[in-house]
Every structure is written in structure tokens, then in C-alpha cells.
N, C-alpha and C positions, 0 to 999 in steps of 0.2 A: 291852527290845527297842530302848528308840530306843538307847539308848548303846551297842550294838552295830551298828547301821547307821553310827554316827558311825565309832566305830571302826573299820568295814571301809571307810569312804569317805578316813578316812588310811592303813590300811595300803595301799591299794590307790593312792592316790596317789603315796606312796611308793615304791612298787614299780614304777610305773611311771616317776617321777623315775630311779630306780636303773637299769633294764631300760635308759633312754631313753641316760641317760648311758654304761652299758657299750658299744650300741651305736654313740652316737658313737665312744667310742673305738675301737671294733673297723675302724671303718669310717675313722678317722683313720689307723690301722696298715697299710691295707692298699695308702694310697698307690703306697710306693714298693715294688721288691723286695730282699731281700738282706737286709742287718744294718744298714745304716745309717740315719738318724731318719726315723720316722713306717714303720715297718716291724715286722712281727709281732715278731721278737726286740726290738726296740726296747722294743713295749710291753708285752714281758716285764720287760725290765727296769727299768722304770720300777714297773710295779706287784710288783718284788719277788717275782714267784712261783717263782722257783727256790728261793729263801730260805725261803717260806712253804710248799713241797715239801717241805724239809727239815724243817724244825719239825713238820710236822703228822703225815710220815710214820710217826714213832716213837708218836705218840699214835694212828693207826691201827691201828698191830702189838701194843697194848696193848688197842685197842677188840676186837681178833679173841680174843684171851685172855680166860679167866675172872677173876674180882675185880672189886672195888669201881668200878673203871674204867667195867666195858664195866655193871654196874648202873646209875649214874650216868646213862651216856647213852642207856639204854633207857627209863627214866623219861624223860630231856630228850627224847626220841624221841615219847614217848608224849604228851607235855602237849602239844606241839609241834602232834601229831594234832589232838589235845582242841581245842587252838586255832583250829586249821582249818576243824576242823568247827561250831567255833562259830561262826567268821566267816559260814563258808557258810551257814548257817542267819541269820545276821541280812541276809542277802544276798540270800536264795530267800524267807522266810518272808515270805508280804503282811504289811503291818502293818493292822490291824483299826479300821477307823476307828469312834470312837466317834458315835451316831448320838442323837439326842433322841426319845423315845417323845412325840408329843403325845397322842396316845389309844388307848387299844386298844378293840375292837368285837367283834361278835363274826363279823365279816367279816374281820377284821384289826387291824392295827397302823398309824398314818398317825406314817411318822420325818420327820424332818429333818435337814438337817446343818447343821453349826455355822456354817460361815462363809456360804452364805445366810441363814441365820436372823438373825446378826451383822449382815448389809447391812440387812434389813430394820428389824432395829431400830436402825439408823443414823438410816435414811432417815427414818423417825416421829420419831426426839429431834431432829433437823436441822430439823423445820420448825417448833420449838417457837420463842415469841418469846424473844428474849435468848439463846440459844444460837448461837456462832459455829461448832463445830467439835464432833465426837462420836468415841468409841474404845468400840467393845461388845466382849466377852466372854463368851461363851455355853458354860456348860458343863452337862454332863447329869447327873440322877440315876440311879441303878443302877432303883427302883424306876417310869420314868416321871417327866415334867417336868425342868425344868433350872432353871438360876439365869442368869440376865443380868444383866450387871456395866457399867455406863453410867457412862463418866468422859465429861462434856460442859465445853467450855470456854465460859465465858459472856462481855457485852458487860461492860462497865463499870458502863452505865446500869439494868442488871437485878439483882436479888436472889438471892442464893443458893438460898434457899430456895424462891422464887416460882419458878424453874428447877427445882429439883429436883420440885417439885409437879405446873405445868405437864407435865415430861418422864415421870413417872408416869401420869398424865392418858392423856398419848398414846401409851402403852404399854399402860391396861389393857384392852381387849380382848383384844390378842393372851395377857397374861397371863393373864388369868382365862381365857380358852377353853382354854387350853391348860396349865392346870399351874404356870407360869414363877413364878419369882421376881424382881425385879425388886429391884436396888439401883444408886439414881444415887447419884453427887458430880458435881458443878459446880465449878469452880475460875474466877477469872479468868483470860481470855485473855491470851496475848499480845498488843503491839500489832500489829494489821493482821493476825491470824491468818484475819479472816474475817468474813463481812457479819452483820449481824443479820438 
């Protein structure tokens, strides 16, 4: 589904690039009147459509006949549809956001979404000591729980491991109440990426 939203958001740019440009030129054409530049026959002929009348016309008078022709382009006709319909469908269809089960009750279900849940565990690795900088990753399991993915950048003066422990530390409650799994890396910072 996403690679079709992608795809309707370039055809649809493009179509509108195209649509934009026709109508400048229609409206560049209508300047003047007569035959001379910047005039509807003008920009006949510049874009060739008497020519392209010609050419097409014969493969019309072919498409109205039975054979291989006019099959050809009942199929192109057809896929054509197929396409359409597909776009519109990635265009109309919500996309279903995926949602984190932290518990089920027998009241309910208590969800969360990712990228709150993301901030917050930002917020807890950031006040760990030696940590300059945090990037979470929170994704769900089908059955309940998720995994959270903690890339923290550290000082100089700090340990990797005493980080990645520390940053554990101040993650487990939310994981254990809730299911979560929990994987840090710690990497050195850049310099001046951020305070300790």
C-alpha cells in the first residue's frame, strides 16, 4: 500500500506538471488573433497536430475493424482501467496505522502509537549519564508488545557499555509493564553533538 500512495503522488504530480504546462501554452496561444505567433494555429503548429491527425487517423480506422489491432488495444484499454483503479484505491484507502497492544483486560485493550511511545523513550535514554543524543525505533508485535530499538550517542568520557546498561536501567519499567523489548547501541558522538 505504501508503494502505491508513492506512486499516485508521482503520477499525479506529473499530471499536473503536464495539465499546468498544456495550459500555459493554450493560454500563451490565445494572445494574439489570426495566424500569426502566439495564436491558436500557431500553436498547432508548432505541436505538429495536423501531422499527428494524419498518423493516428489510419490506426483509428483500424481500431474500429475487427483483428489483432483493435484486440491489442482493448487489452491496453483494459490494464489501463486496472491502473486506475488501482491508483484510486491507493488514494481513497486509509492506510491502517500500526498500533502497539500494551495490555489487554478484560475491559479492553490499552494501545499506543509509535512515535509517542518513541518520544518517550527518548526522553528516559537522554537523561541517562554519558548519553549526548538518542534515535528510538518502536515497532509492534502482531501478538502484543513491541521491540524498541535505541541507538544513543555517547560522550568520550563514558563507557559503552556503562551506557548501554545505565540506558536499560532507565527503560525497565516501561518494558517490563508493558511487554517491550529493549535493544540499545551506543556509539561515540560526534564532536559537540551535545551536552552530557
Amino acid at each position: 500500500m505504501i508503494l502505491l500512495r508513492a506512486l499516485v503522488r508521482v503520477v499525479t504530480f506529473l499530471l499536473l506538471v503536464g495539465l499546468s504546462l498544456a495550459g500555459l501554452a493554450a493560454a500563451v496561444s490565445c494572445i494574439r488573433p489570426g495566424t500569426g505567433p502566439l495564436s491558436i494555429p500557431w500553436l498547432v503548429d508548432i505541436a505538429h497536430l495536423r501531422e499527428l491527425r494524419d498518423e493516428v487517423g489510419g490506426w483509428f480506422d483500424d481500431l474500429a475493424a475487427d483483428g489483432p489491432v483493435a484486440w491489442k488495444s482493448a487489452l491496453s484499454g483494459a490494464a489501463a482501467m486496472a491502473l486506475g483503479l488501482l491508483l484510486l484505491a491507493g488514494l481513497v484507502i486509509p492506510r491502517r496505522e500500526r498500533l502497539l497492544r500494551l495490555s489487554r483486560g478484560g475491559d479492553g485493550s490499552i494501545l499506543a502509537r509509535r512515535r509517542p511511545l518513541g518520544q518517550i523513550v527518548r526522553a528516559l535514554v537522554e537523561q541517562v549519564r554519558g548519553v549526548t543524543e538518542t534515535k528510538a525505533k518502536v515497532r509492534p508485535r502482531r501478538r502484543g508488545g513491541g521491540t524498541i530499538k535505541v541507538r544513543a550517542e555517547r560522550s568520550s568520557s563514558s563507557d559503552e557499555g556503562e551506557v548501554c546498561g545505565r540506558a536499560k536501567d532507565a527503560l525497565e519499567e516501561l518494558t517490563s509493564a508493558f511487554k517491550l523489548r529493549a535493544k540499545v547501541r551506543a556509539r561515540l558522538g560526534e564532536k559537540g553533538s551535545g551536552v552530557e
